[in-house]
TORFIZA-77716 format. One record per atom (N, C-alpha, C, O): residue number from 0; atom name; x, y, z. Coordinates in nm, 2 decimals. Layout:
BEGIN
REC     k    a       xx       yy       zz
REC   NUM   CA        X        Y        Z
...
//
This chain:
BEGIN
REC     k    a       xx       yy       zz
REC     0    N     4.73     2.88     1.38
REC     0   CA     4.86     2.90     1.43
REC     0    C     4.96     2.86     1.32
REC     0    O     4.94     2.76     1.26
REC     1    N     5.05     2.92     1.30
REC     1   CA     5.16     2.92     1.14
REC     1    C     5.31     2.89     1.27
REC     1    O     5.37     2.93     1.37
REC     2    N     5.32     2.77     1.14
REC     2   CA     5.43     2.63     1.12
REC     2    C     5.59     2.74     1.19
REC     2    O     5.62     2.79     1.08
REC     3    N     5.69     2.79     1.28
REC     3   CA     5.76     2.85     1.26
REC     3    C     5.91     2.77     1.31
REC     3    O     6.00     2.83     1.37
REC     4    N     5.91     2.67     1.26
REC     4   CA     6.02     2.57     1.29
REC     4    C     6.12     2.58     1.16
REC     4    O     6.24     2.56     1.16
REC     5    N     6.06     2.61     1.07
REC     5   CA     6.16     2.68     1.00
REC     5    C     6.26     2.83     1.00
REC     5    O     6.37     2.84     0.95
REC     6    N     6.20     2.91     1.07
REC     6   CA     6.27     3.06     1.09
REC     6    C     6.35     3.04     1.14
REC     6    O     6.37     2.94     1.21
REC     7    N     6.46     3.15     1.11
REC     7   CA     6.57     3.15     1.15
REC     7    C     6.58     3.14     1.35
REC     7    O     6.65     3.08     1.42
REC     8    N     6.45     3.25     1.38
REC     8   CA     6.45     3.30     1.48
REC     8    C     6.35     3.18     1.60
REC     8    O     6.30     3.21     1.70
REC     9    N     6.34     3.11     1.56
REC     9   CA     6.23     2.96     1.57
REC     9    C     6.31     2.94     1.70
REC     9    O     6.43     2.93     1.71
REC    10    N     6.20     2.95     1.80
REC    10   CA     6.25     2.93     1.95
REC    10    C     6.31     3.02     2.00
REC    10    O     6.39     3.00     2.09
REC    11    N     6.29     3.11     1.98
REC    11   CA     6.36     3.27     2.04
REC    11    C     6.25     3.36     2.07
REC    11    O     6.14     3.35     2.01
REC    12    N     6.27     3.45     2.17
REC    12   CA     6.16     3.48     2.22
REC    12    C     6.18     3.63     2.15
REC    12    O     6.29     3.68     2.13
REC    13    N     6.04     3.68     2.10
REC    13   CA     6.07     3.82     2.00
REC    13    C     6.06     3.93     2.10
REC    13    O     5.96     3.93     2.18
REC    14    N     6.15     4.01     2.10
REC    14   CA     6.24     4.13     2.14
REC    14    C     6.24     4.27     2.03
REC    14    O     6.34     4.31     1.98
REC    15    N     6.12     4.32     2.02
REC    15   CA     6.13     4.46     1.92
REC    15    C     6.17     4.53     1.98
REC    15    O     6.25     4.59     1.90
REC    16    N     6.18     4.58     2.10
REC    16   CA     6.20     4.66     2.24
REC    16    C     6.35     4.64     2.21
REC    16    O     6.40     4.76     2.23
REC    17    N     6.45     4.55     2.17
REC    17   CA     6.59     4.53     2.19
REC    17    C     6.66     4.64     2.11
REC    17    O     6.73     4.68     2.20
REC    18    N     6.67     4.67     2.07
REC    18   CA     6.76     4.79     1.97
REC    18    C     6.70     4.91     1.99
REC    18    O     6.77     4.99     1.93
REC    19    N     6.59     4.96     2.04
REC    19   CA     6.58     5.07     2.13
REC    19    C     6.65     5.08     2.27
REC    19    O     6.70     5.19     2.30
REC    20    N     6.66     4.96     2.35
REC    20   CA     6.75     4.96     2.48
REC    20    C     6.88     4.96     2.44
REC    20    O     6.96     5.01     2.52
REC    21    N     6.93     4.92     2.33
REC    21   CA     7.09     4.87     2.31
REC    21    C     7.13     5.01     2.25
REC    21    O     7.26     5.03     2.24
REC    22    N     7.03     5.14     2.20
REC    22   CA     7.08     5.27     2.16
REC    22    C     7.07     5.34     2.28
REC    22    O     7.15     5.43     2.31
REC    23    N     6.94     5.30     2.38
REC    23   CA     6.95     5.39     2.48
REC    23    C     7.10     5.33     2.57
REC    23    O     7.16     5.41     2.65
REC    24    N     7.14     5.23     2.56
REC    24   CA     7.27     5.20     2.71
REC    24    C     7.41     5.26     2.57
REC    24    O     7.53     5.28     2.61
REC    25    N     7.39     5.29     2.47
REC    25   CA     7.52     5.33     2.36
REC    25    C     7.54     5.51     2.44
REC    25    O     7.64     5.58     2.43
REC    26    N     7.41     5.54     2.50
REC    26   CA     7.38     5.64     2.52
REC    26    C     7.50     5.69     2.67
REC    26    O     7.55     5.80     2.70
REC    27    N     7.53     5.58     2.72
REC    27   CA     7.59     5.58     2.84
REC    27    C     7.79     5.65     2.80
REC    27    O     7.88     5.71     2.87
REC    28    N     7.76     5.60     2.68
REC    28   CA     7.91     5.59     2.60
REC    28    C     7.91     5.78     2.60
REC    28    O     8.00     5.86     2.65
REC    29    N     7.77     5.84     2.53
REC    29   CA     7.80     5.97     2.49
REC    29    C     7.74     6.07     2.61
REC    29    O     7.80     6.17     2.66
REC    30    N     7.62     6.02     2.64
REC    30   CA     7.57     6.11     2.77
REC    30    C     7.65     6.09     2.91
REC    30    O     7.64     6.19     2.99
REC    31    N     7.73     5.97     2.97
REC    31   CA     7.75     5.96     3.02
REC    31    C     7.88     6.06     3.06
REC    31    O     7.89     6.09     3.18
REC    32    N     7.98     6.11     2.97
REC    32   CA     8.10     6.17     2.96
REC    32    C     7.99     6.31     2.91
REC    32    O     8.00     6.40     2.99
REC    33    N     7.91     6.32     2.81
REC    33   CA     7.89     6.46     2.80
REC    33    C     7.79     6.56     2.93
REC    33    O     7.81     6.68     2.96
REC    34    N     7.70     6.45     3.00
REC    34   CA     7.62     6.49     3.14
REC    34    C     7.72     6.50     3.19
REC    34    O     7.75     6.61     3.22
REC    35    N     7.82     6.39     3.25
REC    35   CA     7.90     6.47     3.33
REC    35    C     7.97     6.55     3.35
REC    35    O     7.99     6.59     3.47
REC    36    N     8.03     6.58     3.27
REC    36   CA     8.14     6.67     3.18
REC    36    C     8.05     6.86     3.23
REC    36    O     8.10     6.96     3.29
REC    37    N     7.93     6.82     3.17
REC    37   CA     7.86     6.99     3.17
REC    37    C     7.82     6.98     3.33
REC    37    O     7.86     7.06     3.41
REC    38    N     7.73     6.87     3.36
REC    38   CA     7.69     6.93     3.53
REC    38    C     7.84     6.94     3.60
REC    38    O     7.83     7.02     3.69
REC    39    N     7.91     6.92     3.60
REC    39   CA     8.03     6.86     3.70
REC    39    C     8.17     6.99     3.68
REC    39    O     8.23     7.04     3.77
REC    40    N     8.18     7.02     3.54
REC    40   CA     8.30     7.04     3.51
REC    40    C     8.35     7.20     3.56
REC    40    O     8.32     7.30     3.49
REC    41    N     8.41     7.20     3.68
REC    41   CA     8.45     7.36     3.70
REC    41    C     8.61     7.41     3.62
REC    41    O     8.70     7.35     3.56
REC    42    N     8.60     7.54     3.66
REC    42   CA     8.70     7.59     3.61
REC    42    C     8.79     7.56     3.69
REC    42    O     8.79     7.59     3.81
REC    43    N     8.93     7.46     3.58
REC    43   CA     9.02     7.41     3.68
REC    43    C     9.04     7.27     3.71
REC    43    O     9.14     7.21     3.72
REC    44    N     8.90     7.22     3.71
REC    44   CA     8.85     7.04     3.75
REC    44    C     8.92     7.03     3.60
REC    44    O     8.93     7.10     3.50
REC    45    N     8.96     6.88     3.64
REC    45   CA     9.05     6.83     3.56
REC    45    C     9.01     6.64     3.59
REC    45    O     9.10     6.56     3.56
REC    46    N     8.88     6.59     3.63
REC    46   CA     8.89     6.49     3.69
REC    46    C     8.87     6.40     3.50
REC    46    O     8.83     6.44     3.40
REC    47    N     8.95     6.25     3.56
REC    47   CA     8.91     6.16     3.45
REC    47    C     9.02     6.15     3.36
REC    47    O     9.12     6.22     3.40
REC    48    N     9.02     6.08     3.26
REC    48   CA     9.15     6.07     3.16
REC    48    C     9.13     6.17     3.04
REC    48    O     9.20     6.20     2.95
REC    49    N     8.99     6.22     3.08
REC    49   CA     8.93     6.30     2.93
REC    49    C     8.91     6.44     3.01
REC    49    O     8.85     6.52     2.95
REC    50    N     8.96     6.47     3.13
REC    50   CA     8.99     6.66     3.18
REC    50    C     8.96     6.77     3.10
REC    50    O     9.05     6.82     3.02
REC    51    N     8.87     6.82     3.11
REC    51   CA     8.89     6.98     3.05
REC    51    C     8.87     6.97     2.87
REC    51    O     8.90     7.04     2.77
REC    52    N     8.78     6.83     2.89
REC    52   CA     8.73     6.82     2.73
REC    52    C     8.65     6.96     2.64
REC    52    O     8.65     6.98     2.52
REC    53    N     8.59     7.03     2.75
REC    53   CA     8.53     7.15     2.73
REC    53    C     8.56     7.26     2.67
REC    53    O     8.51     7.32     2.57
REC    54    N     8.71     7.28     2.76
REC    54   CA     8.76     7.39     2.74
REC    54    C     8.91     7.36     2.63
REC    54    O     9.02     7.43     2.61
REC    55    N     8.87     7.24     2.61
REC    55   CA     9.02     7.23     2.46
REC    55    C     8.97     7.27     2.37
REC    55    O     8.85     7.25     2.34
REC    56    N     9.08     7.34     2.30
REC    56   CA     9.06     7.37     2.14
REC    56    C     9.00     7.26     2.01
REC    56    O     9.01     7.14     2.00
REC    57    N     8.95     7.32     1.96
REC    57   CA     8.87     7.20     1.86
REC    57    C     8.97     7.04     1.84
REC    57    O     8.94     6.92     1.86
REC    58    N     9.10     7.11     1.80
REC    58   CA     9.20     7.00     1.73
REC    58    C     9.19     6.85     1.95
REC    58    O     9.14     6.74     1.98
REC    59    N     9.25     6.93     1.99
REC    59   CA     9.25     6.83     2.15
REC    59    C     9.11     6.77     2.13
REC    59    O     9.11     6.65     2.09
REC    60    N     9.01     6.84     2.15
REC    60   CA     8.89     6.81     2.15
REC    60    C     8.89     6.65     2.08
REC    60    O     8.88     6.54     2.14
REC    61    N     8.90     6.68     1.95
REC    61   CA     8.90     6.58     1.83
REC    61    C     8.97     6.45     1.87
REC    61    O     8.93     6.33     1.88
REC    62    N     9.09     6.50     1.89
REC    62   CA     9.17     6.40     2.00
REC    62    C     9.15     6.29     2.07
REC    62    O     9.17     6.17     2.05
REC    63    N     9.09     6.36     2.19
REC    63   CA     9.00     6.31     2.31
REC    63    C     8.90     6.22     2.26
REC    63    O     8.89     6.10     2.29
REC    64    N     8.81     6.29     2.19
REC    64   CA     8.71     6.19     2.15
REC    64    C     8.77     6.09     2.03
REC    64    O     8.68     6.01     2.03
REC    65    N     8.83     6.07     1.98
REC    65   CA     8.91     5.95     1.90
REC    65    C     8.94     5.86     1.99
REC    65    O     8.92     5.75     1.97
REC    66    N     9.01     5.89     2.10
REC    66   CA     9.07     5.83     2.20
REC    66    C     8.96     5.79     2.27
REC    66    O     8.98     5.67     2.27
REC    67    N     8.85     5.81     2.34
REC    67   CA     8.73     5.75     2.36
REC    67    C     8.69     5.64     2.28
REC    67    O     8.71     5.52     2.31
REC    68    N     8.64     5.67     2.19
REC    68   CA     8.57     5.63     2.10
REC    68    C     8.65     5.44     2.04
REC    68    O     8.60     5.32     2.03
REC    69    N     8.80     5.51     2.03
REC    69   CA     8.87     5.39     2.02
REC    69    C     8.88     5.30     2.14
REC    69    O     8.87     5.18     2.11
REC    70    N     8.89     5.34     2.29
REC    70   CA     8.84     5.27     2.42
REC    70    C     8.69     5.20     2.42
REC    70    O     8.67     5.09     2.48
REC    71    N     8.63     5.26     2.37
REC    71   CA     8.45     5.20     2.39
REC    71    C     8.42     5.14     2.28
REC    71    O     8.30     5.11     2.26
REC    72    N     8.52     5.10     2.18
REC    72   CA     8.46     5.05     2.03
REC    72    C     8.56     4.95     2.00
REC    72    O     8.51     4.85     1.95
REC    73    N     8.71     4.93     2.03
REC    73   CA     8.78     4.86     2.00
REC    73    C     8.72     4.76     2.01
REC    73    O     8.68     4.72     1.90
REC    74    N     8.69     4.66     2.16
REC    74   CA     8.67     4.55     2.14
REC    74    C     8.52     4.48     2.11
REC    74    O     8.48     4.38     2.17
REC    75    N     8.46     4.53     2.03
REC    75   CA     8.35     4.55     1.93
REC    75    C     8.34     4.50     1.84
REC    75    O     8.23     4.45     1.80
REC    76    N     8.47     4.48     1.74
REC    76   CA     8.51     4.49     1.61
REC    76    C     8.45     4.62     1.57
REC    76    O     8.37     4.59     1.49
REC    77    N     8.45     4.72     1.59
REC    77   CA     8.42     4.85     1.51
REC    77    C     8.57     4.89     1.43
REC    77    O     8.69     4.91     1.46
REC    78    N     8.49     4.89     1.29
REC    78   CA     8.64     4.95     1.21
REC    78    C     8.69     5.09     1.29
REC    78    O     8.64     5.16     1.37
REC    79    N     8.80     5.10     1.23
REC    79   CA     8.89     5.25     1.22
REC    79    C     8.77     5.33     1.16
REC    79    O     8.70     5.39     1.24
REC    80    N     8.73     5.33     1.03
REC    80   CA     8.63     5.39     0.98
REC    80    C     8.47     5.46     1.11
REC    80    O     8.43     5.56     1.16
REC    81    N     8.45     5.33     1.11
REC    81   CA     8.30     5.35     1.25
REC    81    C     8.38     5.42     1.36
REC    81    O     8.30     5.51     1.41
REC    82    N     8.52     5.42     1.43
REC    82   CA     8.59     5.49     1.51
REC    82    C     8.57     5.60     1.51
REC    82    O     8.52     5.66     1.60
REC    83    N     8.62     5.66     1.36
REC    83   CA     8.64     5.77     1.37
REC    83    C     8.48     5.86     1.33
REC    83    O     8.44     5.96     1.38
REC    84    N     8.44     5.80     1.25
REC    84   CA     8.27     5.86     1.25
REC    84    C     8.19     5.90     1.37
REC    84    O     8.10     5.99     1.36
REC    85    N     8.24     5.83     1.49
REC    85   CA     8.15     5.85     1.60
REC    85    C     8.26     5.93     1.68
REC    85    O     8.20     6.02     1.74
REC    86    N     8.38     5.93     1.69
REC    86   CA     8.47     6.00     1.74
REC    86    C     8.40     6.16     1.74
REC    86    O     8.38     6.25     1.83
REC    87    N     8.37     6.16     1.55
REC    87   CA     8.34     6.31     1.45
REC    87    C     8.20     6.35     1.53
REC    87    O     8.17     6.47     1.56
REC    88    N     8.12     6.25     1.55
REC    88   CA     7.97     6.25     1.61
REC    88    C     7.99     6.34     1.76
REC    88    O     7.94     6.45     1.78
REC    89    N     8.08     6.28     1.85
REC    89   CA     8.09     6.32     1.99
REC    89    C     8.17     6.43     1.96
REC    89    O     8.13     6.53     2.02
REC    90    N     8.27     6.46     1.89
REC    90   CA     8.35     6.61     1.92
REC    90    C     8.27     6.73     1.84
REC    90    O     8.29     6.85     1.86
REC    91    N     8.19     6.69     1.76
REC    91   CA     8.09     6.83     1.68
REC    91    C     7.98     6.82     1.83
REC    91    O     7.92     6.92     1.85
REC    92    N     7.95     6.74     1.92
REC    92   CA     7.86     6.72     1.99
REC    92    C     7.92     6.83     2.10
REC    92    O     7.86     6.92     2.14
REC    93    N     8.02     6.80     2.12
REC    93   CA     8.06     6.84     2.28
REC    93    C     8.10     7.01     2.22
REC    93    O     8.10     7.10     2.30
REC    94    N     8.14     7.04     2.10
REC    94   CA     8.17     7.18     2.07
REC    94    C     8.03     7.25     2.05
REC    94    O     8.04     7.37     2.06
REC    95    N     7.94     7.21     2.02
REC    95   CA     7.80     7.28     2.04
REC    95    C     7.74     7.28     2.15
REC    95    O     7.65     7.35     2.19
REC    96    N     7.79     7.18     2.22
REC    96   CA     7.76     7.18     2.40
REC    96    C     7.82     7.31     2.44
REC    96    O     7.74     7.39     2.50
REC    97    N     7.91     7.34     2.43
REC    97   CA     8.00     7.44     2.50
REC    97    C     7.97     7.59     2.55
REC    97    O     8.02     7.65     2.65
REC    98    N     7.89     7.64     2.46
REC    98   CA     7.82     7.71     2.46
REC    98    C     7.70     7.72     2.61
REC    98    O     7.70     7.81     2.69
REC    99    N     7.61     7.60     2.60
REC    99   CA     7.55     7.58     2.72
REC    99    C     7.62     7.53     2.81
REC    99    O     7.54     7.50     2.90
REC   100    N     7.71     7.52     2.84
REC   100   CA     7.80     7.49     2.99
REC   100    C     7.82     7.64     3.04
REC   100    O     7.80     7.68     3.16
REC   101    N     7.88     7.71     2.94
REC   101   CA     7.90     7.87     2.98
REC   101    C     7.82     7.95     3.03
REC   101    O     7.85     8.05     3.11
REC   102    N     7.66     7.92     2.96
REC   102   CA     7.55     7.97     3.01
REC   102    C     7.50     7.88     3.17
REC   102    O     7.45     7.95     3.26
REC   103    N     7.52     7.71     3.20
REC   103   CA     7.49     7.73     3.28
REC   103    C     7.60     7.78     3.40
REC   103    O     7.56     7.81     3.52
REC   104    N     7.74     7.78     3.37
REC   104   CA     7.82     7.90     3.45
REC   104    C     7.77     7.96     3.51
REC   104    O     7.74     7.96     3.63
REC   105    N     7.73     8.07     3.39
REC   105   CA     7.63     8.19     3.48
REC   105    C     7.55     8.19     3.54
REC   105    O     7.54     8.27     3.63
REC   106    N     7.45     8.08     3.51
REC   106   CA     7.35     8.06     3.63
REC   106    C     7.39     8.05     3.75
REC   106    O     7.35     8.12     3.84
REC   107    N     7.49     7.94     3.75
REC   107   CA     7.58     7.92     3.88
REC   107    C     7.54     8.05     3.94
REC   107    O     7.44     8.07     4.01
REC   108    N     7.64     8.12     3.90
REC   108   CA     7.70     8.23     3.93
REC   108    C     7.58     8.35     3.99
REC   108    O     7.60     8.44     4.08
REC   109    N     7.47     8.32     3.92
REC   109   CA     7.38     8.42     3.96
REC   109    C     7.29     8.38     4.06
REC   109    O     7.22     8.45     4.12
REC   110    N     7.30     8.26     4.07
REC   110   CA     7.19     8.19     4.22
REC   110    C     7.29     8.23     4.29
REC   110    O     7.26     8.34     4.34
REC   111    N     7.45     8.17     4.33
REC   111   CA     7.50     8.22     4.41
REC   111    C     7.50     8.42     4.50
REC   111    O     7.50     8.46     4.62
REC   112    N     7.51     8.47     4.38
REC   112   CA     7.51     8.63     4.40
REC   112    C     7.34     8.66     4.43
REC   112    O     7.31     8.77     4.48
REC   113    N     7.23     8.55     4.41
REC   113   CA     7.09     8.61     4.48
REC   113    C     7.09     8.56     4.62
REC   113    O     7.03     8.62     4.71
REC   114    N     7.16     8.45     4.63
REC   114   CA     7.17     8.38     4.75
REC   114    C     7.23     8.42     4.87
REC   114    O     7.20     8.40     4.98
REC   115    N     7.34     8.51     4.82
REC   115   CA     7.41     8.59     4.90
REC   115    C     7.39     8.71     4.99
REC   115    O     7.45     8.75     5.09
REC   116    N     7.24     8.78     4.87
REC   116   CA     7.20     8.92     4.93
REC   116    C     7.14     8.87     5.06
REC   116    O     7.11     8.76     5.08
REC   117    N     7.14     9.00     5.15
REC   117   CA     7.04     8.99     5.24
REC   117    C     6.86     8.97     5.24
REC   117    O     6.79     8.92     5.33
REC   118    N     6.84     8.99     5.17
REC   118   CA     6.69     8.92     5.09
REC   118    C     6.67     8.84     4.99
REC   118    O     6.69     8.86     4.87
REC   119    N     6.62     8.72     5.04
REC   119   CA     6.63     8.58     4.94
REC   119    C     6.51     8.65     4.81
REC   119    O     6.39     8.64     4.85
REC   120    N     6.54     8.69     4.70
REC   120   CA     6.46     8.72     4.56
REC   120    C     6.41     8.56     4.53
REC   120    O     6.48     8.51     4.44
REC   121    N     6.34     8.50     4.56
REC   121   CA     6.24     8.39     4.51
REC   121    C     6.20     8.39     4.39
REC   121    O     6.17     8.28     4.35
REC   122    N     6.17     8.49     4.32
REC   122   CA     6.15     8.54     4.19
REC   122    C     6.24     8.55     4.10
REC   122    O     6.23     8.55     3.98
REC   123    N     6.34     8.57     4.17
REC   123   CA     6.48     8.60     4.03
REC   123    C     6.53     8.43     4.06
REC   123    O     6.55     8.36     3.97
REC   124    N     6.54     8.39     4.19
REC   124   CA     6.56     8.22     4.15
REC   124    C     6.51     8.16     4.09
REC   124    O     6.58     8.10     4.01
REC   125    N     6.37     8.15     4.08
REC   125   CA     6.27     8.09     4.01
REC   125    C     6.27     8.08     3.87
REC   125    O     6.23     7.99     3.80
REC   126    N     6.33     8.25     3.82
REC   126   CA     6.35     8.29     3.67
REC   126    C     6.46     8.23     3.66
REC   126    O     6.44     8.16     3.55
REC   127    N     6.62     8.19     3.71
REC   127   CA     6.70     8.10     3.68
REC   127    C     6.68     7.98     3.68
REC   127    O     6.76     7.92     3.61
REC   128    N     6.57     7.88     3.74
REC   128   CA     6.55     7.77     3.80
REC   128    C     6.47     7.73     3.64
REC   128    O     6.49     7.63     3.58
REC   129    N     6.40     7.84     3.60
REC   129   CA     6.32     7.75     3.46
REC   129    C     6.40     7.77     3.30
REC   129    O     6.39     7.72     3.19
REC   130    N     6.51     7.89     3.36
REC   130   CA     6.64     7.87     3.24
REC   130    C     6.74     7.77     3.24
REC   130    O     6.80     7.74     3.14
REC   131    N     6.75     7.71     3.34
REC   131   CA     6.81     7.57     3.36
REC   131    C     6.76     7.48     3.32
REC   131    O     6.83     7.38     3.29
REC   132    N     6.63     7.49     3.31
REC   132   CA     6.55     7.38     3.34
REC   132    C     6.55     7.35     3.15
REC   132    O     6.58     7.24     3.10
REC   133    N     6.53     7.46     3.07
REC   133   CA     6.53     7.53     2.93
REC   133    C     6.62     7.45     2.86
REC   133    O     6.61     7.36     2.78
REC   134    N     6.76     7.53     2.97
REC   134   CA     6.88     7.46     2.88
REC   134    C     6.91     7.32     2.89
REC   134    O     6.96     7.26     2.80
REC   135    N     6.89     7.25     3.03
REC   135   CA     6.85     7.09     3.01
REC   135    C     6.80     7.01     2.93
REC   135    O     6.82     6.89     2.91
REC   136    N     6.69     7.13     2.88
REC   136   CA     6.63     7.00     2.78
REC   136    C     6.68     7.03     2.61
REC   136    O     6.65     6.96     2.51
REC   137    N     6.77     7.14     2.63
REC   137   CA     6.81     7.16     2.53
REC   137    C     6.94     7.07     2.51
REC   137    O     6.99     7.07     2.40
REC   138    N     7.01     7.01     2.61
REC   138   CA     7.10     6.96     2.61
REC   138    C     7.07     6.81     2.58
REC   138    O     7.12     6.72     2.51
REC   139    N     6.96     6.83     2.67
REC   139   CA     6.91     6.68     2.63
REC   139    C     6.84     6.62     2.46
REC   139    O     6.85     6.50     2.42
REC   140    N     6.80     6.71     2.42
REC   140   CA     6.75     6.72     2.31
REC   140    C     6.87     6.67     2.22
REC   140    O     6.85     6.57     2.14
REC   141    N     6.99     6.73     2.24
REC   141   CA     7.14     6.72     2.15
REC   141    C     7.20     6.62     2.15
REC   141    O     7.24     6.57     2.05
REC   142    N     7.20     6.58     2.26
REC   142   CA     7.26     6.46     2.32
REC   142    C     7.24     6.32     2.32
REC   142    O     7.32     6.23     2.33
REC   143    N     7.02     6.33     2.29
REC   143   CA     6.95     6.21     2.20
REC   143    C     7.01     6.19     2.09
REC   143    O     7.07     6.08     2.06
REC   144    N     7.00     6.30     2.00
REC   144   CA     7.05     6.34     1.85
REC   144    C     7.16     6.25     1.79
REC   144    O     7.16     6.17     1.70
REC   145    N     7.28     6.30     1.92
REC   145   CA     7.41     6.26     1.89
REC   145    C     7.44     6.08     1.88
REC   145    O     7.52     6.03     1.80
REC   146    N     7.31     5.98     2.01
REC   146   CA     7.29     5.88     2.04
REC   146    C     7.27     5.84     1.90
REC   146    O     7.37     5.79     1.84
REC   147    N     7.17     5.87     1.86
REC   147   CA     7.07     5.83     1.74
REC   147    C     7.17     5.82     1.63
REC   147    O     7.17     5.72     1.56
REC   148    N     7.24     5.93     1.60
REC   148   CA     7.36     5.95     1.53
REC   148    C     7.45     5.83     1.52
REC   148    O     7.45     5.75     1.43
REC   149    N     7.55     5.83     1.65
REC   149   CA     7.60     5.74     1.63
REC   149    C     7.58     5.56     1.65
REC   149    O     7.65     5.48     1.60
REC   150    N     7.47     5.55     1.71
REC   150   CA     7.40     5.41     1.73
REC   150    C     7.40     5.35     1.60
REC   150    O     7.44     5.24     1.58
REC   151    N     7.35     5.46     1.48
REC   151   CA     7.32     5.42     1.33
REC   151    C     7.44     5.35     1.26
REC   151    O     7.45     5.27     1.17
REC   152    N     7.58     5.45     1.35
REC   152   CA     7.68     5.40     1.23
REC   152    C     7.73     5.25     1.28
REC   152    O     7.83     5.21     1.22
REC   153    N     7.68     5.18     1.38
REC   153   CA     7.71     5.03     1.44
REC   153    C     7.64     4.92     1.40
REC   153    O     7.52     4.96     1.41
REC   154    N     7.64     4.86     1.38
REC   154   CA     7.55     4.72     1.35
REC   154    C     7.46     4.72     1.46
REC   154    O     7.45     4.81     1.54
REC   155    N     7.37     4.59     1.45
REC   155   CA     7.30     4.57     1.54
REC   155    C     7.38     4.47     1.65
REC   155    O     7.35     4.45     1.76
REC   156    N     7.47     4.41     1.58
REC   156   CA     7.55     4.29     1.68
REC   156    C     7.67     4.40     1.78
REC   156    O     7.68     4.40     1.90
REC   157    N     7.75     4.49     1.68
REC   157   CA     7.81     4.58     1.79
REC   157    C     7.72     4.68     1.86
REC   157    O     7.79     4.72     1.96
REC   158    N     7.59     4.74     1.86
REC   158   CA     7.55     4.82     1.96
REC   158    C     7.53     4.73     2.10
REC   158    O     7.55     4.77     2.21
REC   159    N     7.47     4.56     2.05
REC   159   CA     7.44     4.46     2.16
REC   159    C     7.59     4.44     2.25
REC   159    O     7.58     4.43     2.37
REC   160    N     7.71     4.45     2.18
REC   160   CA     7.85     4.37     2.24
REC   160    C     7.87     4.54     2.32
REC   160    O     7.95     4.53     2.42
REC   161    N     7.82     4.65     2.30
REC   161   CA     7.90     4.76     2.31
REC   161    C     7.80     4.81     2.46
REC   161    O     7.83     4.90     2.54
REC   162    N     7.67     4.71     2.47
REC   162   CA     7.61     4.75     2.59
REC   162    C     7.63     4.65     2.68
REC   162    O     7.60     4.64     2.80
REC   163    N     7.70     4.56     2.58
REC   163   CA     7.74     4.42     2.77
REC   163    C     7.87     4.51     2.75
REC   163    O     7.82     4.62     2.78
REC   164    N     8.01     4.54     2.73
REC   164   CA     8.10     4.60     2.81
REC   164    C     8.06     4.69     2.87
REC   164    O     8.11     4.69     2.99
REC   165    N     7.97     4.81     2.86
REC   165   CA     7.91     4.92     2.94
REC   165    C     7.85     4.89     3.06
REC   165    O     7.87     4.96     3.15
REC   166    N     7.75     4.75     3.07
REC   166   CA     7.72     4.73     3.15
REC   166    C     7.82     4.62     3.25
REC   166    O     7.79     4.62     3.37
REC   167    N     7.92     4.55     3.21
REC   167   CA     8.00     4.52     3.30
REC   167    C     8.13     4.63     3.33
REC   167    O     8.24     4.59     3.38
REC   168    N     8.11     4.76     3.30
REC   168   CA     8.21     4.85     3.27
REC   168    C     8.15     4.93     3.45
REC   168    O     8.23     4.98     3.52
REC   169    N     8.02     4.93     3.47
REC   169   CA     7.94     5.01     3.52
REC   169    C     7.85     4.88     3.64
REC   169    O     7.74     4.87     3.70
REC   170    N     7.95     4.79     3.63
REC   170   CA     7.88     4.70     3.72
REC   170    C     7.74     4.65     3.70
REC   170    O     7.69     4.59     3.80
REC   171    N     7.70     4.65     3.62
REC   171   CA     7.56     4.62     3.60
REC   171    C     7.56     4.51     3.48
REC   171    O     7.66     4.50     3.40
REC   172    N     7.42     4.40     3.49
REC   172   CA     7.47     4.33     3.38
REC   172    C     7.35     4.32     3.27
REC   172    O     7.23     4.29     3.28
REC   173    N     7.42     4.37     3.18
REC   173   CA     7.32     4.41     3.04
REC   173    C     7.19     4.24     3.02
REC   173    O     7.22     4.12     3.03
REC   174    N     7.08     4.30     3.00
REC   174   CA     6.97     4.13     2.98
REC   174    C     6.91     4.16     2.87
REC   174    O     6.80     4.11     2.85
REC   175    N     6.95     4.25     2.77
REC   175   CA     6.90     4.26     2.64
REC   175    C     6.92     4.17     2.51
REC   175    O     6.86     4.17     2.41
REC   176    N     7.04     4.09     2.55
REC   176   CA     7.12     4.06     2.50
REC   176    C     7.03     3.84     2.50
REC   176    O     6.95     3.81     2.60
REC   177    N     7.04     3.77     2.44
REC   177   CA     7.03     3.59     2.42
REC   177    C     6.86     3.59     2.42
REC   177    O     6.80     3.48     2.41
//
């Protein structure tokens, strides 16, 4: 058994697991606004302080997510610098999203118009149901990316401070953390 009353970490219980949970709850910051943004967002819906992030021009876009980014990072200590890095992270994120919101539009739009005939096509739903399914994971795929992305440009003490306000933001109380 080796002497560990010297380590820094001496009497602490070891947590490898901790900075994988503290990038997945950072994840709440970008999937949370970009999941709901794409399932939710119709033509018109305007809900939230960040409305119609979708359909703004790159420059708004940029905006918005600065203005996020400065909400979820301020009280962090995250520089201006890390602000706007992750700001850059989420608005190149949500403009290559955009593309797959439009496509699942159409889906919308095409279960509705099979739904409507007088003979339910089970087969043409089915064929939308696993292009959904496609572009989910393609969104999902992006949206890890983007986590990963920005989790990196934070310390390990701000991703910890940035998932206890999320989780007291969201009612829940972060235990990753002492």
């Amino acid at each position: 058994m080796s002497d560990s009353t010297n380590s820094p970490n001496a009497g602490k219980p070891s947590r490898p697991w901790r900075r994988a949970v503290i990038a997945g709850l950072i994840g709440s910051l970008i999937a949370g606004v970009g999941m709901a943004r794409f399932a939710y967002a119709q033509p018109g819906w305007h809900g939230g302080w960040h409305g119609g992030f979708y359909d703004a021009d790159p420059q708004t876009m940029q905006r918005r997510a600065e203005a996020m980014a400065k909400f979820w990072l301020a009280d962090i200590d995250a520089s201006e610098a890390q602000q706007k890095q992750i700001a850059d992270i989420m608005s190149t994120t949500m403009r290559e999203l955009r593309p797959l919101r439009e496509q699942h539009r159409q889906a919308r739009k095409q279960v509705m118009e099979i739904l409507s005939k007088p003979q339910i096509d089970r087969d043409a739903l089915e064929t939308v149901r696993k292009q959904e399914v496609q572009l989910a994971d393609q969104l999902s795929r992006r949206i890890t990316q983007s986590l990963a992305d920005a989790a990196e440009v934070l310390t390990p003490d701000q991703r910890a401070k940035l998932a206890d306000k999320m989780a007291r933001r969201h009612g829940g109380q972060h235990r990753g953390r002492g």
